[in-house]
C-alpha positions in Angstrom: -17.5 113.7 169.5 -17.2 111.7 166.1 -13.2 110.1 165.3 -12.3 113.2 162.9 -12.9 115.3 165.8 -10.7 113.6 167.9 -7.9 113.3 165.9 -8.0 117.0 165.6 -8.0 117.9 169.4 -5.3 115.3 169.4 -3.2 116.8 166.3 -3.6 120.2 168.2 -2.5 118.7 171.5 0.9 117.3 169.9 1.5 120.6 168.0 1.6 122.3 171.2 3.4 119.8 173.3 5.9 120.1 170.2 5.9 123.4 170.3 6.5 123.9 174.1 9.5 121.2 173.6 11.0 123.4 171.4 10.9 127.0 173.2 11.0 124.9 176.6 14.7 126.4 178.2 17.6 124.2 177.7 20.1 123.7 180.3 23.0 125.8 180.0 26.2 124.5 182.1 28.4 127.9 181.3 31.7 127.2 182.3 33.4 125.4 185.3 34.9 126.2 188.5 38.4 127.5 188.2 41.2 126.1 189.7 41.8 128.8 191.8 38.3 128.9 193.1 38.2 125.0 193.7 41.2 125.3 195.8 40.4 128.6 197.5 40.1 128.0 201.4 36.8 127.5 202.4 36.8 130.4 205.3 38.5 132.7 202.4 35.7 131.5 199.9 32.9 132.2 202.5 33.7 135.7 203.3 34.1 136.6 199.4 30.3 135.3 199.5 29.4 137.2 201.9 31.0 140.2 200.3 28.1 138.9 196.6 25.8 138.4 199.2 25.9 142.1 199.9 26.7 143.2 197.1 23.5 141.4 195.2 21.2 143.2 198.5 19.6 139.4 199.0 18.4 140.4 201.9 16.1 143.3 200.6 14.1 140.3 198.9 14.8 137.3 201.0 13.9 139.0 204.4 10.5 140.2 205.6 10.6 143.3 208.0 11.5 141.7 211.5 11.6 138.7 210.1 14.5 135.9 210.3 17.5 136.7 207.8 17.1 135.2 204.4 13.8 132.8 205.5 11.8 134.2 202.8 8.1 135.2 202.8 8.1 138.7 201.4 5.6 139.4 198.9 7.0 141.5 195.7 4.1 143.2 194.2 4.0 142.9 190.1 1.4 143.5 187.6 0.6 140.1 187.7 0.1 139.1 191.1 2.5 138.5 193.8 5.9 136.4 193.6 6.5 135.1 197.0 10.5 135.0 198.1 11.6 131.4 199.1 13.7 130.8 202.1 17.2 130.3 201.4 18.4 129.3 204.6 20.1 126.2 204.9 17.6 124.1 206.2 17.2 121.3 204.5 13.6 120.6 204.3 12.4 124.5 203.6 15.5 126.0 202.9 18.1 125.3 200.0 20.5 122.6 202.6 19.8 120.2 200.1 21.1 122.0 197.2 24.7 121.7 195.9 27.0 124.0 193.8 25.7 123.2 190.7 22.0 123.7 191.9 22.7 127.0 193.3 24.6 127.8 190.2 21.6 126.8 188.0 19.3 129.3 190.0 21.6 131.9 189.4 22.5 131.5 185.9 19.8 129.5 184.1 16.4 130.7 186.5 15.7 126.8 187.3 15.3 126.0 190.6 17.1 122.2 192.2 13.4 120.4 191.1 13.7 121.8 187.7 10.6 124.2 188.0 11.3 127.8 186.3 11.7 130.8 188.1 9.6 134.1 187.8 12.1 137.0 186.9 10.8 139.1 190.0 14.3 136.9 191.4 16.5 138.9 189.1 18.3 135.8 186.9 18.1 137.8 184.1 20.6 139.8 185.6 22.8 137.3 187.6 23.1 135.4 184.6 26.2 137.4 184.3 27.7 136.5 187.2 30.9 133.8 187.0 30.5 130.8 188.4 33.5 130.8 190.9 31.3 133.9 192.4 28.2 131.9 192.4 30.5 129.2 194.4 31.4 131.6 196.9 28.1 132.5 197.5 26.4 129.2 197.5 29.6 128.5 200.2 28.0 131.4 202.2 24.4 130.5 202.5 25.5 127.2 203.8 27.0 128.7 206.6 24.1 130.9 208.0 21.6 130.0 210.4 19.2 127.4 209.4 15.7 128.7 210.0 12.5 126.3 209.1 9.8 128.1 207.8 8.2 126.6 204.7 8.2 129.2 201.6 4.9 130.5 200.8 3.3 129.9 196.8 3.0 132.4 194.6 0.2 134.7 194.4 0.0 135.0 190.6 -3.0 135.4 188.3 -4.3 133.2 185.4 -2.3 132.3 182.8 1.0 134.2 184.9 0.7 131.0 187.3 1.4 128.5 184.1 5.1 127.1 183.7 4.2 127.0 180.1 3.6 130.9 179.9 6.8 131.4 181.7 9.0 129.5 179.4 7.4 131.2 176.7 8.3 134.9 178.1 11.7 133.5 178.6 12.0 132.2 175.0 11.3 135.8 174.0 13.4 137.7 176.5 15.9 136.0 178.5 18.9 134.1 177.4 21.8 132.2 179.9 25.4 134.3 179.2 28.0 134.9 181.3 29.4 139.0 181.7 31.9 139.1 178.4 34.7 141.7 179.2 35.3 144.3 176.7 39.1 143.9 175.6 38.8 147.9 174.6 37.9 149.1 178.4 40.1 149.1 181.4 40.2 146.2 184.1 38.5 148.9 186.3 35.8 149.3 183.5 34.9 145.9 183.1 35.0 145.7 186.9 32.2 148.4 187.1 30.3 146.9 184.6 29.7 143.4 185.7 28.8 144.8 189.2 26.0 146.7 187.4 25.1 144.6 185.3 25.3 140.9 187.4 25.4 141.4 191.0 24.4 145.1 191.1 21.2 144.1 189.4 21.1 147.9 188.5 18.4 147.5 185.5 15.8 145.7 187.4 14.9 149.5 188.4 16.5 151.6 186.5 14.5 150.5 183.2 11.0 150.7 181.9 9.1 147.5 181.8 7.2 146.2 178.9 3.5 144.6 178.9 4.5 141.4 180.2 7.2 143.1 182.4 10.4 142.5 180.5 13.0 145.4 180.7 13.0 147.4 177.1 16.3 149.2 177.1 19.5 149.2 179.3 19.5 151.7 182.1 17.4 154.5 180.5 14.9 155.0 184.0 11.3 153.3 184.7 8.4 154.1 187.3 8.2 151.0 189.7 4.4 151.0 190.5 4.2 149.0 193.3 6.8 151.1 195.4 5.5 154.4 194.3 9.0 155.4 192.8 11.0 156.7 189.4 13.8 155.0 189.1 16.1 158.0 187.5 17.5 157.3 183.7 21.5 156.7 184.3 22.0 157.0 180.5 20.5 160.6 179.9 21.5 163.7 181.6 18.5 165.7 181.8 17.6 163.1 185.0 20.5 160.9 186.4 23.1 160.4 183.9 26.3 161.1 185.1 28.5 161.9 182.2 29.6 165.2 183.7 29.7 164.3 187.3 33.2 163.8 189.0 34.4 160.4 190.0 34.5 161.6 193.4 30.9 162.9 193.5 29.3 159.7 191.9 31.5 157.2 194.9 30.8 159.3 197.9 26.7 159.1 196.4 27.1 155.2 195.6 29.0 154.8 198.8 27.6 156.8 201.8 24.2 158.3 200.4 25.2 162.2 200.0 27.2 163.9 197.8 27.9 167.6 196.7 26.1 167.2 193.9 22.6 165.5 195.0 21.4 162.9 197.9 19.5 159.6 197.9 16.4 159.0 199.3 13.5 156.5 198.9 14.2 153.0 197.7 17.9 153.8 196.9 18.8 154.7 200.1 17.9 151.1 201.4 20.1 150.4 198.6 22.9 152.6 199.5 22.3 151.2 203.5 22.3 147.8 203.1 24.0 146.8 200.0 26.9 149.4 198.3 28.5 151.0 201.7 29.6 147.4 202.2 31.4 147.5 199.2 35.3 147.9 198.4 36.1 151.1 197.7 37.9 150.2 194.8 34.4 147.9 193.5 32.5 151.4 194.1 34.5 153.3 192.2 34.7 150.6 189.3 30.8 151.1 189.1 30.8 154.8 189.1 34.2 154.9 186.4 31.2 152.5 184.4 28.4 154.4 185.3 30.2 157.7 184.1 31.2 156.2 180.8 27.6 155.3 179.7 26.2 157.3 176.8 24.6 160.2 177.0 21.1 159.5 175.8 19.1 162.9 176.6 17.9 163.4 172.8 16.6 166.4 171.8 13.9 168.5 174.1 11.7 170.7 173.6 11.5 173.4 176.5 8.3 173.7 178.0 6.3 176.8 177.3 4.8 178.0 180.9 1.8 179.7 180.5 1.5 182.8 181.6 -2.5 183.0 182.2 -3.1 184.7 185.8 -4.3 180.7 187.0 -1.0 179.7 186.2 0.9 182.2 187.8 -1.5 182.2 190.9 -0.7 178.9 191.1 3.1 179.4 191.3 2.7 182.0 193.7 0.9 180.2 195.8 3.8 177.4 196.0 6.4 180.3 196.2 4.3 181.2 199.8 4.5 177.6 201.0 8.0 177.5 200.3 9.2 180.5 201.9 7.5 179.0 205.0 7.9 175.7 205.3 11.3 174.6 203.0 13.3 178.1 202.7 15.2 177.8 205.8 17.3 174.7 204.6 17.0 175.1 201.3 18.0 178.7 200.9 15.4 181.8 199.5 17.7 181.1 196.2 17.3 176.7 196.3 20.8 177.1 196.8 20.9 174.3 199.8 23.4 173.6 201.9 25.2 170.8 200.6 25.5 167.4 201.5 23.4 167.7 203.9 20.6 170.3 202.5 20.4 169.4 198.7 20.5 172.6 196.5 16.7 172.2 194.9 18.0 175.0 191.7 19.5 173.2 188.9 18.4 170.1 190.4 17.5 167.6 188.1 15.6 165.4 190.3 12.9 167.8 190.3 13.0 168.2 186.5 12.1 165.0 185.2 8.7 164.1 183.3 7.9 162.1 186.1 7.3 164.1 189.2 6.6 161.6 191.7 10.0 161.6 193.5 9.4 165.3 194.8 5.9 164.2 195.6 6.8 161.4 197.9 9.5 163.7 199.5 7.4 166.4 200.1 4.5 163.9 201.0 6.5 161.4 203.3 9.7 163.0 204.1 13.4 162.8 202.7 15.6 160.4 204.2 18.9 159.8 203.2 20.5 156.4 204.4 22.8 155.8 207.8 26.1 154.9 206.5 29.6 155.0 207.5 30.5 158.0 206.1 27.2 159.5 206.6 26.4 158.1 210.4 24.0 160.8 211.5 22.0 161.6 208.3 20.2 164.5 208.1 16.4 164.3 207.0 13.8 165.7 205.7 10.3 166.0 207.8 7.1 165.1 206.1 4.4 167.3 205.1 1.8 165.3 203.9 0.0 165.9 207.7 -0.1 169.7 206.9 -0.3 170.0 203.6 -2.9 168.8 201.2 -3.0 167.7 197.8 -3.0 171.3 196.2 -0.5 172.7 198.7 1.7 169.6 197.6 0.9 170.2 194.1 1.8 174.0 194.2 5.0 173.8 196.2 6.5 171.1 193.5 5.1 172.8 191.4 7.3 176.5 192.0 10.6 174.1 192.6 9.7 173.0 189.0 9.8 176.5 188.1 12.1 178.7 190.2 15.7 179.0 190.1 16.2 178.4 186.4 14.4 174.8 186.7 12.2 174.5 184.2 9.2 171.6 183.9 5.9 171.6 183.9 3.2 171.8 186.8 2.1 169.4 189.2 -1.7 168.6 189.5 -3.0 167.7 192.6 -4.8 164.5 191.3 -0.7 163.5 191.0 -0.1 164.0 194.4 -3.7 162.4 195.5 -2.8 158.7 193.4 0.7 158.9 195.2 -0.5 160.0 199.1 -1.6 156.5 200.6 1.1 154.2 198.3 3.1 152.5 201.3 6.7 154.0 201.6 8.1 150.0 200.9 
């Protein structure tokens, strides 16, 4: 290698270490404690971080099935590998014991764990970001309280280049940025209440919203298929799927709150959500979210409505759905779809089945309906599976008709859909 050569590998070596210092995150200290939360009692301070705690579902990510609470080790599936939760116990050689306030804090609002090293946006920072610092206080305050548990937190299981610090600092350059929840002066206390429990704790948009190539959310709250748990997470910002504009307040609470409503049901991954995190709620904080929820824009768009064919395939097809459902899902559901509601969801007019994306009345119909066990909804009625007794064109042609009866209107389901969807684990 001759010296010209050298100095070129070496001028191309300080370029990008210059370069990396400059999109490298900077440290952002967002505001202090307040007074109020620096003399809050500490028993009074713990149970408000309990209250985050739930609120942010920690547990969903920070727990594996029959594992110890908050010790870490489940694997969240992304395109890129697998991001392994740490344990956040506070033990203090594998847990976070060692970690003050300010670390804690940092985690939340900047993404930087105590040793400086950034973290992957599968922990939703991005989100908690928003959250104030005396509510990262009282959550920090809470996690030092709970059982200590040793177990060493597992590395990542990421792919080449994913696995670089220097790749993640530059996706952060692009699409993340450290900021506090800003109240909007022209909204109501209850408003801005809602909003920064979607937006921070609530972590709402980490579902709710399609992901780029390199898995950065593209708009707000306007729905996203979450391929590693099988699942379309409903748009909340266009009513032709789950926007809520012309829902009643009461309707979108007793959904948020217990599971069931008059007007539809949770099942799949938001009934976890429903069960462990937003029953536990205030119900003043659950209707806050749903006054928010209400109030976003209605971002439907104009739509075309499909054209169903009329060849004799097609309507042997339908009719071979219409059979299936007069034997296996008429009897709760009504010869009309009509339901029996909470408990029996009407299926006409239901926009759950009407979406692009069919896979949430595949999975139902595949692995069973199950709404959550709550409170206010302590013996949950369910829906059996059929994937035992059906197969993948029975499945196809019953979703299919519910696309197609009653008014609904969207178009069929193939059975190569149902197929792709029959094996994907229900978690």
């Amino acid at each position: 290698m001759n010296r010209n050569t050298k100095i070129a590998i070496a001028a191309a070596l300080l370029l990008a270490a210059a370069a990396l210092g400059f999109i490298w995150p900077k440290h952002d200290t967002g505001p202090a404690p307040s007074a109020a939360s620096q003399n809050m009692p500490l028993a009074e301070k713990v149970a408000r971080g309990a209250y985050l705690a739930k609120a942010a579902d920690c547990m969903a990510c920070h727990t594996t099935r029959g594992g110890a609470a908050y010790a870490g080790g489940r694997a969240l599936q992304t395109p890129f590998g697998n991001v392994i939760s740490p344990n956040i116990t506070p033990d203090k050689e594998t847990g976070i014991g060692n970690w003050s306030a300010n670390d804690f804090w940092n985690a939340l609002h900047n993404g930087k764990a105590k040793d400086g090293r950034l973290l992957y946006p599968a922990f939703p920072y991005t989100n908690y970001t928003a959250m104030t610092r005396d509510d990262s206080d009282a959550m920090y305050a809470y996690f030092q309280t709970i059982t200590p548990v040793r177990q060493a937190s597992r590395p990542h299981e990421l792919r080449f280049p994913y696995n670089q610090q220097a790749m993640l600092a530059v996706w952060r350059a692009l699409y993340f940025k450290p900021a506090v929840y800003t109240p909007d002066t022209s909204k109501s206390a209850e408003w801005n209440r809602g909003a920064y429990l979607v937006q921070g704790p609530g972590h709402c948009i980490a579902c709710h919203s399609e992901r780029n190539v390199l898995g950065a959310s593209d708009k707000g709250l306007s729905g996203g298929l979450i391929p590693v748990l099988g699942w379309y997470a409903p748009s909340l910002t266009s009513d032709r799927e789950a926007g809520l504009g012309d829902w009643e307040i009461k309707d979108i609470t007793d959904l948020l709150k217990t599971g069931i409503s008059q007007r539809a049901t949770v099942f799949g991954p938001m009934a976890e959500v429903v069960r462990e995190s937003l029953q536990h709620l205030s119900d003043e904080d659950v209707r806050a979210m749903a006054v928010y929820l209400k109030s976003l824009p209605n971002e439907s768009g104009e739509h075309e409505p499909y054209e169903r064919s009329k060849e004799p395939e097609a309507l042997a097809w339908l009719n071979a759905g219409e059979q299936i459902y007069r034997k296996q899902c008429m009897d709760c559901h009504g010869e009309k779809g009509e339901g029996i509601p909470p408990h029996y969801p009407p299926l006409a007019g239901n926009r759950a089945l009407t979406m692009d994306e069919a896979v949430n009345p595949v999975r139902i119909v595949l692995n069973g309906g199950f709404a959550p066990g709550t409170a206010g909804n302590p013996r949950p009625y369910g829906m059996p599976p059929f994937g035992h007794n059906l197969n993948d064109v029975e499945v196809a042609q019953v979703v299919s008709y519910l696309r197609a009866a009653w008014g609904n209107n969207a178009p069929p389901v193939e059975s190569t859909t149902v197929n792709r969807y029959r094996n994907v684990p229900l978690e």
